[in-house]
C-alpha positions as a printed Julia matrix, in Angstrom:
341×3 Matrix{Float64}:
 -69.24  -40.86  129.48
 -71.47  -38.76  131.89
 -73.15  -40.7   134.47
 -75.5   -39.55  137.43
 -73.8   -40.03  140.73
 -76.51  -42.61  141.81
 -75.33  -44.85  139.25
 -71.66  -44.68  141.11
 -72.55  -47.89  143.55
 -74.31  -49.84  140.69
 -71.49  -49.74  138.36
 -69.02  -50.93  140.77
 -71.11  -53.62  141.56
 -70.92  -54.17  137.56
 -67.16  -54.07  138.01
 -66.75  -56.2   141.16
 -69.7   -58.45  140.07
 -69.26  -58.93  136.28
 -65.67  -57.93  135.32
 -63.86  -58.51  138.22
 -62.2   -62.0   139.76
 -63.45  -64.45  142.43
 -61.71  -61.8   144.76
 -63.87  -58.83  143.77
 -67.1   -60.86  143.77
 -67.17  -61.72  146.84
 -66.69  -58.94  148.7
 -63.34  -56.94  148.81
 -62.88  -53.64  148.11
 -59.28  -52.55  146.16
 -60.67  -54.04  143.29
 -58.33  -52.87  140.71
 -55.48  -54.96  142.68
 -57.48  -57.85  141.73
 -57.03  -57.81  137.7
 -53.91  -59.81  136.62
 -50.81  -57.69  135.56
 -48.94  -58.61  131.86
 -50.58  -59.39  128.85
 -48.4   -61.85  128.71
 -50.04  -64.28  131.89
 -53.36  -62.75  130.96
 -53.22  -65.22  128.08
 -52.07  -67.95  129.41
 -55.02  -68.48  131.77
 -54.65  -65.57  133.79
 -51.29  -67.56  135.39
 -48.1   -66.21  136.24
 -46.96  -66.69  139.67
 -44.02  -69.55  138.65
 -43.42  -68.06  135.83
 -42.94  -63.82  136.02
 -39.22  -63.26  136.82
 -39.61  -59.65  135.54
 -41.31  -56.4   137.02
 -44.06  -57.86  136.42
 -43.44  -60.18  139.72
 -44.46  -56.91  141.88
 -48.26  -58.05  141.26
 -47.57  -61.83  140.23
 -44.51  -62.82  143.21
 -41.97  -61.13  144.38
 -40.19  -63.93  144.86
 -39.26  -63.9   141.1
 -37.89  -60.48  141.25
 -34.84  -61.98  142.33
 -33.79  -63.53  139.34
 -33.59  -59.96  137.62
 -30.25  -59.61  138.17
 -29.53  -63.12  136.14
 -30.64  -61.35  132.57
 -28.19  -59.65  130.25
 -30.54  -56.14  130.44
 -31.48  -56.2   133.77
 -33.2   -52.66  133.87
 -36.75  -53.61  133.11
 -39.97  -51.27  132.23
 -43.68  -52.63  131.49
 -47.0   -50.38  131.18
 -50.18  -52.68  130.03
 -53.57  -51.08  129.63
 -57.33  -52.57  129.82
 -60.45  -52.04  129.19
 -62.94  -53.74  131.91
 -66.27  -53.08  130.76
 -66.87  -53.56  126.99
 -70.73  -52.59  126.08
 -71.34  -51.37  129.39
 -69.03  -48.46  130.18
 -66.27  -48.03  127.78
 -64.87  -45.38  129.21
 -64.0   -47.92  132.56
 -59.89  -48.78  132.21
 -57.28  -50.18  133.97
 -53.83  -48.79  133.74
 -50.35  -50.42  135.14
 -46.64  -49.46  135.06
 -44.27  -50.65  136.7
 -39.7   -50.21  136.96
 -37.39  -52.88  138.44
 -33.44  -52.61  138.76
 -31.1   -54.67  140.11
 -29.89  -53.99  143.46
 -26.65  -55.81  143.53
 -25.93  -59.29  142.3
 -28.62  -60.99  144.27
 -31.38  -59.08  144.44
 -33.91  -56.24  142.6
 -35.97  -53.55  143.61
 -39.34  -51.93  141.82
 -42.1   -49.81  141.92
 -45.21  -49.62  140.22
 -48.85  -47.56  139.96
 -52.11  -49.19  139.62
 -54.61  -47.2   138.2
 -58.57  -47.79  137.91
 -60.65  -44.58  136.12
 -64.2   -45.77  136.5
 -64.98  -42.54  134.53
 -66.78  -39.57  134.97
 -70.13  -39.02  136.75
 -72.52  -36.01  137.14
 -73.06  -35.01  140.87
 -76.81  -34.65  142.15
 -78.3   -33.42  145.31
 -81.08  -34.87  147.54
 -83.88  -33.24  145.02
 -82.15  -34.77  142.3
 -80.28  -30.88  141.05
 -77.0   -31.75  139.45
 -74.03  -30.26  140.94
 -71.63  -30.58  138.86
 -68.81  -33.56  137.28
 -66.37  -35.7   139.15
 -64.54  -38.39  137.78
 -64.03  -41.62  140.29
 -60.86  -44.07  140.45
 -58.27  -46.1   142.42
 -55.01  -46.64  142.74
 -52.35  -48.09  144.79
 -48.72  -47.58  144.72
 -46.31  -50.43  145.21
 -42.46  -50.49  146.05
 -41.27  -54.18  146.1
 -37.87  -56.24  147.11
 -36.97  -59.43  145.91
 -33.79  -61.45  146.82
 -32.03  -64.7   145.59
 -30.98  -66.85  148.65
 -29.21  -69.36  146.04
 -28.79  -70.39  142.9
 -32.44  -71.97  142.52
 -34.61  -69.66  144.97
 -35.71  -66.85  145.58
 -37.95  -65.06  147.95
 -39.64  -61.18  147.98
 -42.01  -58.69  149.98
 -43.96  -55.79  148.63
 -45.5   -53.27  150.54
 -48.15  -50.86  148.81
 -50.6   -48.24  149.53
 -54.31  -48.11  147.91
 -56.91  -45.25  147.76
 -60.13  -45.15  145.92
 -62.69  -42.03  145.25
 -65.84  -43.51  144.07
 -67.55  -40.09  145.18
 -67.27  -36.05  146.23
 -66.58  -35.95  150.2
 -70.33  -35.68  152.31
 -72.56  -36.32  149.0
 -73.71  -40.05  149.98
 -77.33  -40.09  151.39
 -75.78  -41.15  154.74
 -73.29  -38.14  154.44
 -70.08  -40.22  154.72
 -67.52  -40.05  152.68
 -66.55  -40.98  149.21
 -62.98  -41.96  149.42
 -61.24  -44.77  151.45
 -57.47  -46.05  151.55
 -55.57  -48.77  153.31
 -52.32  -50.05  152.57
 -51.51  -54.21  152.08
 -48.43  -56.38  152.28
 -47.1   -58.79  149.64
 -44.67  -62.07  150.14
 -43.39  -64.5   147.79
 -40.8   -67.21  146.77
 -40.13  -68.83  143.84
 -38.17  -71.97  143.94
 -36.51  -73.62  140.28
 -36.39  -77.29  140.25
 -33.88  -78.06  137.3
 -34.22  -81.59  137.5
 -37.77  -81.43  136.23
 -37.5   -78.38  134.14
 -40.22  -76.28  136.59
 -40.83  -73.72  138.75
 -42.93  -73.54  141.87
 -44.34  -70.51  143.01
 -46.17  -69.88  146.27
 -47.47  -65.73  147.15
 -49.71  -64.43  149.66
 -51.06  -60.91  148.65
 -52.7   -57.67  149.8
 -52.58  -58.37  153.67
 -53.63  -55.23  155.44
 -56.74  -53.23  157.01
 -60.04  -52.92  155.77
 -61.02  -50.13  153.63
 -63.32  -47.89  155.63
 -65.61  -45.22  153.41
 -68.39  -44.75  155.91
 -68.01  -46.76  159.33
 -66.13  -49.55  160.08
 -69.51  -51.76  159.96
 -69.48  -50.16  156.25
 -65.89  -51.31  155.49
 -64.5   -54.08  152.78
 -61.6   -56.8   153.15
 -58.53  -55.59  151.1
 -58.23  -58.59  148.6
 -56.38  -61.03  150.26
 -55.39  -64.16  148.44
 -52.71  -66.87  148.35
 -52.01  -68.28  144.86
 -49.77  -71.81  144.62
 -48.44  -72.19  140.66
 -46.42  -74.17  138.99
 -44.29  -73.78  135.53
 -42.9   -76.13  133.19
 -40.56  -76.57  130.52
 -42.08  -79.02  128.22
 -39.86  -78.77  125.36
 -36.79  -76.45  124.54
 -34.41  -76.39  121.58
 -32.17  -73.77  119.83
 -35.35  -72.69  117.35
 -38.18  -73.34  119.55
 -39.57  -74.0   123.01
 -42.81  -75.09  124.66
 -43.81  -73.93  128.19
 -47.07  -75.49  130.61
 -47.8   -72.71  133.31
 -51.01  -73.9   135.96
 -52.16  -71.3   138.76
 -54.54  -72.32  142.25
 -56.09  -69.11  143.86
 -57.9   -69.06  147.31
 -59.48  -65.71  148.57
 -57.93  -65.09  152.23
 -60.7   -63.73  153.77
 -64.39  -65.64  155.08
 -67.76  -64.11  155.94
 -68.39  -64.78  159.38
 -70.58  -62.96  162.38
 -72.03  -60.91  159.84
 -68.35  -59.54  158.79
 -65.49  -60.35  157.06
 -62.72  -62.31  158.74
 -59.24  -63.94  157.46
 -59.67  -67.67  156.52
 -59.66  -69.55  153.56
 -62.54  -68.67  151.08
 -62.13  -72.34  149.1
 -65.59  -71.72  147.61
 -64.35  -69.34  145.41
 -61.33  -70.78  144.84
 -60.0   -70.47  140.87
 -57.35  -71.8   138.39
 -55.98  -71.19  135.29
 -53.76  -73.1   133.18
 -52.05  -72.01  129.64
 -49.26  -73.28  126.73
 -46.8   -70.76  125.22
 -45.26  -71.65  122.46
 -41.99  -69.78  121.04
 -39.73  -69.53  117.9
 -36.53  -67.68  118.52
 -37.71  -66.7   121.69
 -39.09  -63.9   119.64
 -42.15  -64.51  118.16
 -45.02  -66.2   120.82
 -47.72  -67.88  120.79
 -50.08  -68.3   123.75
 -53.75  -70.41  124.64
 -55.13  -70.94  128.05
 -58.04  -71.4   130.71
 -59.6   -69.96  133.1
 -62.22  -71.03  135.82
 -63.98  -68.84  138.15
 -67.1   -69.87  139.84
 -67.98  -66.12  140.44
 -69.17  -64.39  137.16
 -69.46  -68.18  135.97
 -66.56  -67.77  134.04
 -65.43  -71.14  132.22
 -63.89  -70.18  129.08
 -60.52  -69.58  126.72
 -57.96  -67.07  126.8
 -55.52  -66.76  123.89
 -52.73  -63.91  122.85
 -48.98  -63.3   121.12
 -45.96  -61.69  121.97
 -43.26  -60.19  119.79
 -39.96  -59.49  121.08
 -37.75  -57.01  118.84
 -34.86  -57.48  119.88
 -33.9   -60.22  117.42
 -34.43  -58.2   114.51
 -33.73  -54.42  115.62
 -31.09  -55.26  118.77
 -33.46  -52.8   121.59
 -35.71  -55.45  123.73
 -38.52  -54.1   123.05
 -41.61  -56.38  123.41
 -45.26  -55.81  122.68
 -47.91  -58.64  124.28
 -51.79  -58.79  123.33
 -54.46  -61.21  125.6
 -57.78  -61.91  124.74
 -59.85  -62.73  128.35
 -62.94  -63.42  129.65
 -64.93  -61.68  132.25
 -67.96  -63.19  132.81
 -70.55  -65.31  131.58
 -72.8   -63.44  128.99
 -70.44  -60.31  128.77
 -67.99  -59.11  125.85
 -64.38  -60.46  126.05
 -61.75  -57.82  126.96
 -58.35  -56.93  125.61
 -55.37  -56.27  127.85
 -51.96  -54.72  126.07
 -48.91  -54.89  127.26
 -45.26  -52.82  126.17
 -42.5   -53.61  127.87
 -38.6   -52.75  127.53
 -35.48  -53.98  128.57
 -32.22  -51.96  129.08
């Protein structure tokens, strides 16, 4: 889809505004590290941090990359893909693949690629002459380490490195630039509780330096946030199991003297909460909520799974979510393939 290059700051207000999370409505920039990773979690109320013990745990906790070592294939590979404007800008996407491999007996290393194409846009000059196409995006690249420190917990950090290019270099009206980058830190632990069948979770993400484009009085917050969740085992038997997973979110950053400083943003705080249900531990279904006072999202999310390796021995698995975005606008789809070996 063609758009002019004036239309470049309206439709990532669309994004940020309409499609995105608490975190991109309010302010940050690095928006495409706010969309949740894994069809999977998407479905269960956008909630994963107690529960992702795969690659996935680069976005969700790194804590839970620890436990990689613990599974029988523990080599894992997951891409999803998203569309994040449906009826507005289909040609908007959000792209993630990530690699993990055990690094020893204890511990698991990965890296994975973000990627946000907010499609392509036709250039103009001051007397409104096009000059030519340019296609803007984001993406950050993330290399992440998580160890077990015992039997029942473990604890991660993720370092990663973001750049965006909403625009050519020199062609906004104040003659800044059109790119920015910054780079953000991630820490996590996950701690199992056998004796009530859970998990707690607790990760800070994306601490690092504002994202300049223009001037520093120009710049945005990198999307800090600390998520608490929990994950529990309701019901498990040879055929069949039954899992309860609840996420809390809080923004880490606060509008204050006209900027934004780090602090606890608890008025646009969100949860999500979701049931899985399993047979074999290959076929899966999933139903959640999620909350968001930003985009007044209040609504369902709901999705499968289907792991192969039951019936055709490679662990192959193929997860489909169903999610809100915001009040008013079409639901999106997330898919995600993943592969164990």
């Amino acid at each position: 889809m063609k758009r002019n290059i004036t239309t470049v700051a309206l439709l990532a207000v669309l994004i940020m505004g309409f499609c995105g999370s608490a975190l991109a409505g309010s302010g940050a920039g690095a928006i495409n590290l706010t969309f949740p990773i894994g069809a999977r979690f998407n479905a269960l109320g956008e909630a994963g941090t107690a529960l992702s013990q795969d690659v996935t745990s680069i976005w969700w906790n790194p804590g839970g990359l620890g436990f990689l070592p613990q599974r029988p294939k523990q080599h894992d590979v997951h891409i999803m893909q998203s569309s994040l404007a449906e009826g507005l800008a289909d040609d908007i996407a959000l792209y993630w693949g990530g690699y993990a491999m055990p690094m020893g007996s204890h511990g698991a290393l990965g890296f994975a690629m973000n990627y946000l194409d907010m499609g392509e846009q036709m250039g103009t000059d001051e007397n409104g002459q096009e000059t030519g196409l340019f296609r803007s995006y984001m993406f950050a690249f993330s290399t992440t380490y998580g160890v077990r420190l015992s039997r029942t917990l473990g604890v991660g950090i993720g370092v990663k490195y973001f750049r965006d290019k909403l625009a050519p270099s020199g062609s906004l009206q104040d003659g800044g630039g059109g790119s920015g980058d910054s780079f953000g830190v991630d820490l996590g632990l996950l701690w199992k509780v056998p004796a009530i069948r859970s998990n707690i979770g607790l990760a800070v993400a994306n601490l690092g330096p504002d994202i300049k484009h223009v001037d520093a009085d120009q710049s945005d917050p990198m999307p800090r946030k600390v998520t608490l969740g929990v994950a529990f085992s309701a019901y498990h038997s040879e055929f069949m199991g039954l899992l309860v997973v609840a996420d809390y979110l809080v923004p880490l950053y606060q509008w204050k003297n006209d900027d934004y400083g780090f602090g606890l943003e608890t008025d646009q705080a969100e949860y999500g909460m979701g049931v899985e249900w399993n047979y074999l531990r290959s076929l899966f279904v999933r139903f959640g909520y999620k909350n968001a006072d930003y985009g007044d999202i209040a609504d369902t999310t709901f999705g499968f799974g289907v792991d192969f390796n039951e019936w055709t021995g490679q662990a192959i698995t193929f997860d489909f979510a169903s999610v809100p975005q915001a009040e008013g606008l079409d639901r999106v789809n997330r898919l995600s393939l993943g592969y164990r070996f």
